[in-house]
C-alpha positions, 0 to 999 in steps of 0.5 A, a space after each residue: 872028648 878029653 878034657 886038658 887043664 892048662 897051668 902056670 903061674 907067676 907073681 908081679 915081677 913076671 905078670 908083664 911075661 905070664 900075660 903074654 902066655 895067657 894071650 898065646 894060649 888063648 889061641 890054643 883053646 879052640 883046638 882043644 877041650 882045655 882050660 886056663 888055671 892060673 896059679 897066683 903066687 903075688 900078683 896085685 889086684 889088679 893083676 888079678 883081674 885081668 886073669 880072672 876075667 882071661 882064665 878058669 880059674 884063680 888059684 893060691 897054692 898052699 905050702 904043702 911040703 912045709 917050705 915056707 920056713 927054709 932058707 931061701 924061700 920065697 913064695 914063687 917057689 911054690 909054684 915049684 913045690 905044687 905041680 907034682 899035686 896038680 891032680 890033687 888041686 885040680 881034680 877031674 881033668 884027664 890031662 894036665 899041663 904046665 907051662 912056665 910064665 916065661 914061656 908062650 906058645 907061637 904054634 897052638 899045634 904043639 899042644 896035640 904032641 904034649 897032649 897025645 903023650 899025657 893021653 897015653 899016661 906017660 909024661 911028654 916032655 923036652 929034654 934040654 938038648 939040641 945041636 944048637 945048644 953050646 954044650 952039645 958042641 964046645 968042649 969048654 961049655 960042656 964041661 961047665 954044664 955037667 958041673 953045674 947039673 952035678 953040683 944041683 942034683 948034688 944039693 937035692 939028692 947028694 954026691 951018690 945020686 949026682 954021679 949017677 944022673 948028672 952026665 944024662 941030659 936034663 927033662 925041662 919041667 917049665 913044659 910038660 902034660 901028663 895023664 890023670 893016671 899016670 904013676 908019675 904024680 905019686 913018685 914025683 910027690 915022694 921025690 920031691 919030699 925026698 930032695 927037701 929033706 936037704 933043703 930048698 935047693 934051686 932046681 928041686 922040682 925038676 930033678 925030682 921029676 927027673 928022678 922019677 922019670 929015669 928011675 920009672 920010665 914013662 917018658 913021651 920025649 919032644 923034640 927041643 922045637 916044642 920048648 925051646 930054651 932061649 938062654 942056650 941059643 937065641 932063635 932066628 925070626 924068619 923073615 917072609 912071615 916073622 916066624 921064630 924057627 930052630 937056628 940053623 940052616 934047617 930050622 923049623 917053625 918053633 912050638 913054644 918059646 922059653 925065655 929061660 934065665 932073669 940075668 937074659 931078659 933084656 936080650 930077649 927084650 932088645 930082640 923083640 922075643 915077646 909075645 907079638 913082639 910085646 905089642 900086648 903090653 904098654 911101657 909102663 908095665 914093663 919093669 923100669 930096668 927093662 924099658 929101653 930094651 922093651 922099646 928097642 925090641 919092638 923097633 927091631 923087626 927081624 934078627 938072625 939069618 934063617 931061611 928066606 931072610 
């Protein structure tokens, strides 16, 4: 049987969120031949602990593109810089998965899709598109989001690579599995390096990523469901069983949830978007500006209307 490494990782200010997705994938594990590894990027002591006695393995990445030094660094963006040397890290896996500490898996079954897709060498991954999703729908927002994905693929590559790429749907790299073999890691590495060149703009790993797959192809695309991105749309919460499904009439069941953005984390807080709901965490490790909406969320049973509620 294949055997899957499963990373991410995080430093204290999102240990409360990275401890929710090691419980989540913890329920994953019996479904495949998978490991945890854990990539500290300033956790505490104690924080440690609790990973090392719950995961594989504990790892400090290095600063392998040398971005220690630039403006704006901070050493959260080398868990950015390391995923494109995933292999390189972590030699004798034949799958590698990555999935971002703001994230937790609802439906251990949704790693088989990421998994069937790094098993055929290509890379599985979500594009950020659903009709959920506001720019795919109102005039103003889609303007707005092409402006922004122009001026942040015009910060990594320049203005002529911007004009090329900035209309195309963007492939989130907050979840994707690839294969040992697969060519994407060589050409992800190459790009990255490419974008640095510019500096360290925000999204550098993932639009060299995404470079990469538009220009080499390879792509295992997954329906928004096996990553939803919460910052677009918030998920309903079904109400027979609390499930958290598509927001729609039709919605399904949801695969991974992605609390996407900082500036939206007390929302997901008040509406109880936490893994279990938050049940795992005590108030006291919450971050002291995020208590009330913690404690508010886990008195709030259901939101939205999906099917059944």
């Amino acid at each position: 049987m294949p055997k899957i490494v499963i990373c991410t990782g995080s430093d204290t200010n999102l240990f409360f969120l990275a401890k929710g997705l090691i419980l989540s994938l913890r329920r994953v594990l019996p479904l495949h031949q998978a490991e945890i590894v854990f990539f500290d990027l300033g956790c505490t002591p104690h924080e440690l602990t609790w990973l090392e006695a719950r995961t594989h393995k504990v790892i400090r990445p290095k600063d392998d593109f040398g971005i220690a030094g630039m403006e704006s660094f901070q050493p959260y963006r080398l868990g950015q810089a390391c995923r494109p040397l995933l292999p390189s890290y972590l030699p004798g896996y034949s799958s590698y998965v990555w999935i971002d500490a703001d994230a937790w898996v609802q439906d251990p079954a949704i790693m088989r899709q990421f998994c069937d897709g790094a098993a055929k060498n290509l890379t599985a991954i979500v594009p950020e598109c659903d009709v959920a999703y506001p720019f795919m729908r109102e005039p103003a927002s889609a303007l707005q989001f092409h402006r922004y994905k122009f001026h942040q693929w015009t910060a990594s590559y320049g203005e002529e690579e911007a004009r090329k790429y900035a209309l195309l749907p963007i492939f989130n790299n907050g979840v994707f599995a690839i294969g040992a073999q697969s060519a994407t890691w060589a050409l992800w590495e190459q790009n990255l390096a490419l974008s640095l060149r510019r500096g360290l703009s925000p999204l550098f790993d993932q639009l060299s990523l995404q470079k990469t797959l538009l220009e080499a192809g390879g792509v295992y695309a997954l329906p928004s469901r096996a990553n939803w991105m919460c910052h677009y749309a918030l998920p309903q919460r079904r109400g027979e069983d609390g499930v958290w499904i598509e927001p729609r009439l039709s919605g399904q069941p949801i695969g991974i949830i992605h609390l996407v953005a900082t500036v939206r984390r007390e929302v997901y807080l008040r509406h109880g978007l936490l893994y279990e709901g938050g049940d795992y965490l005590s108030p006291e490790e919450v971050p002291e500006n995020l208590r009330e909406a913690f404690l508010a969320g886990r008195r709030r049973p259901v939101i939205g209307e999906g099917p059944g509620t």
